[in-house]
C-alpha positions as CSV (number, residue, x, y, z in Angstrom):
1,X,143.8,25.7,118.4
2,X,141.0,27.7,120.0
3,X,138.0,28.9,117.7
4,X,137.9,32.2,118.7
5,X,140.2,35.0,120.5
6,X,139.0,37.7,122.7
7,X,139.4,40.4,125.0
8,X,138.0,41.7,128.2
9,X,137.3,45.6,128.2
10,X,136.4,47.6,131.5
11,X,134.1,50.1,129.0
12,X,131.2,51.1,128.5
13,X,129.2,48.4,126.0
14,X,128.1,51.1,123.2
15,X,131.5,52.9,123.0
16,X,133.3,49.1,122.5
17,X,130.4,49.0,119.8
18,X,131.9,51.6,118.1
19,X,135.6,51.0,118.9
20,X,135.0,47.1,117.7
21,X,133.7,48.7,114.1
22,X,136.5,50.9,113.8
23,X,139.4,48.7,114.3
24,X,137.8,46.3,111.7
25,X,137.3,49.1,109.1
26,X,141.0,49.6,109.5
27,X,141.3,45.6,108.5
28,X,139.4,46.1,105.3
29,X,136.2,44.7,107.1
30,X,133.1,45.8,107.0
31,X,129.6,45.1,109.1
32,X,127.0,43.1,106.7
33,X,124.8,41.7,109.8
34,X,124.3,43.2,113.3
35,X,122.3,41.0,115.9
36,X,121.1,42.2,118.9
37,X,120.6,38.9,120.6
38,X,119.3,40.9,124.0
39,X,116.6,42.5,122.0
40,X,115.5,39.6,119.7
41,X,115.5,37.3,122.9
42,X,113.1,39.7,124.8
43,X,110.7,40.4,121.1
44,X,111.2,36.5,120.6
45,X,110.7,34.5,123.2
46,X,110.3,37.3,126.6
47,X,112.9,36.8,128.1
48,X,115.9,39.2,129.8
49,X,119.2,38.7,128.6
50,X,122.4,40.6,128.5
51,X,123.9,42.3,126.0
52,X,125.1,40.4,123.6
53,X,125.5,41.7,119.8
54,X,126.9,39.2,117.4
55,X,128.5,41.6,114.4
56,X,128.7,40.0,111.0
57,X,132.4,40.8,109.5
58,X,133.3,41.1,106.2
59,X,136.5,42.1,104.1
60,X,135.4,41.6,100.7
61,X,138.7,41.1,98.8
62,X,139.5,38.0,101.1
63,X,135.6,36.8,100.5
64,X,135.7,37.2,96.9
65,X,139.4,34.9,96.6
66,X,137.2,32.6,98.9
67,X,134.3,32.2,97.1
68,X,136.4,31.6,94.2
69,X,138.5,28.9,96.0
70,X,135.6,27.5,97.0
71,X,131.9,28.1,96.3
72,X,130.6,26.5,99.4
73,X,132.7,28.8,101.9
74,X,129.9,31.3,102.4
75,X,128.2,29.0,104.6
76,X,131.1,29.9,107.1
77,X,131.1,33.7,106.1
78,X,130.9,36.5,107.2
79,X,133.5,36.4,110.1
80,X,131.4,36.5,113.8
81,X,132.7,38.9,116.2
82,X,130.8,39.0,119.4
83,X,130.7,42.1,121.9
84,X,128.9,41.1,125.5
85,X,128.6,42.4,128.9
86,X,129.8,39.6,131.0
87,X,129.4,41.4,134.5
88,X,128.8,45.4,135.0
89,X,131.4,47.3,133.1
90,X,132.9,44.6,131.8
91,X,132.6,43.9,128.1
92,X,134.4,40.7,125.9
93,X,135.3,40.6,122.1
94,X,135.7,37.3,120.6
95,X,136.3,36.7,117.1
96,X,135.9,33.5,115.5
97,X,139.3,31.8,114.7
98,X,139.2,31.5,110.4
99,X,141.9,29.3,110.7
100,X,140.0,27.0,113.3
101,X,136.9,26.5,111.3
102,X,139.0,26.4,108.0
103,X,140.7,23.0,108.9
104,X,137.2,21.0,107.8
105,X,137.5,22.6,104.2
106,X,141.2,20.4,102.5
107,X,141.6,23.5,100.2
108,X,145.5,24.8,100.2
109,X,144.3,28.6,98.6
110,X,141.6,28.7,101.4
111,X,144.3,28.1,104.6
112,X,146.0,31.2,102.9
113,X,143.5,33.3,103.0
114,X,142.0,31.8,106.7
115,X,145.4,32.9,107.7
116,X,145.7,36.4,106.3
117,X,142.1,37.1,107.6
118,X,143.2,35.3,111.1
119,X,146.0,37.7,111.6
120,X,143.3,40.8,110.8
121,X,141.0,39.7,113.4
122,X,143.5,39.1,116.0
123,X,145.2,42.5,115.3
124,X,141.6,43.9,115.8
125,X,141.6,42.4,119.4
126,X,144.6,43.6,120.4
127,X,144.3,46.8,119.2
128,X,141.1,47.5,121.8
């Protein structure tokens, strides 16, 4: 089992941006964090990098039956999703695998909910 999925988009990096956010608010997810790793990397350490956003995901519902499954998941929340320009036009989304990262944790309620929340992501990818 891989721990993430993606896709490969031939559009512009902004508009997948926006496309990205959409098709997880249609999951129930929302965006908690946003990271411009490009622009961090250049304030940080001055250095040119391309762009790479990590976007922190987040259905609440599924977090809140986590949490309460158990209280030391949020160190593996929110969900990552990653949008980078890998050449010129070209623009990957990978989503972290719940299911992947879930098999360290032996809780029976929380490979439920990894699942639902797997299925949500992956329907996000394919839907780009």
């Amino acid at each position: 089992m891989g721990y993430y999925f993606n896709k490969t988009l031939n559009e512009d990096f902004d508009k997948v941006i926006e496309r990205v956010t959409e098709e997880l608010k249609k999951e129930g997810f929302g965006i908690l964090t946003e990271i411009d790793v490009k622009e961090t990397l250049k304030k940080k350490l001055d250095v040119d990098f391309k762009k790479y956003r990590i976007l922190g995901a987040c259905n609440p519902p599924y977090a809140h039956q986590a949490l309460e499954a158990e209280d030391k998941i949020g160190t593996m929340l929110p969900c990552n999703v990653i949008v980078q320009e890998v050449s010129k036009g070209n623009v990957e989304v990978a989503a972290v695998n719940p299911m992947a990262s879930m098999q360290a944790v032996d809780n029976e309620i929380l490979t439920e909910i990894a699942s639902d929340i797997t299925a949500k992501l992956e329907n996000v990818i394919d839907k780009l």
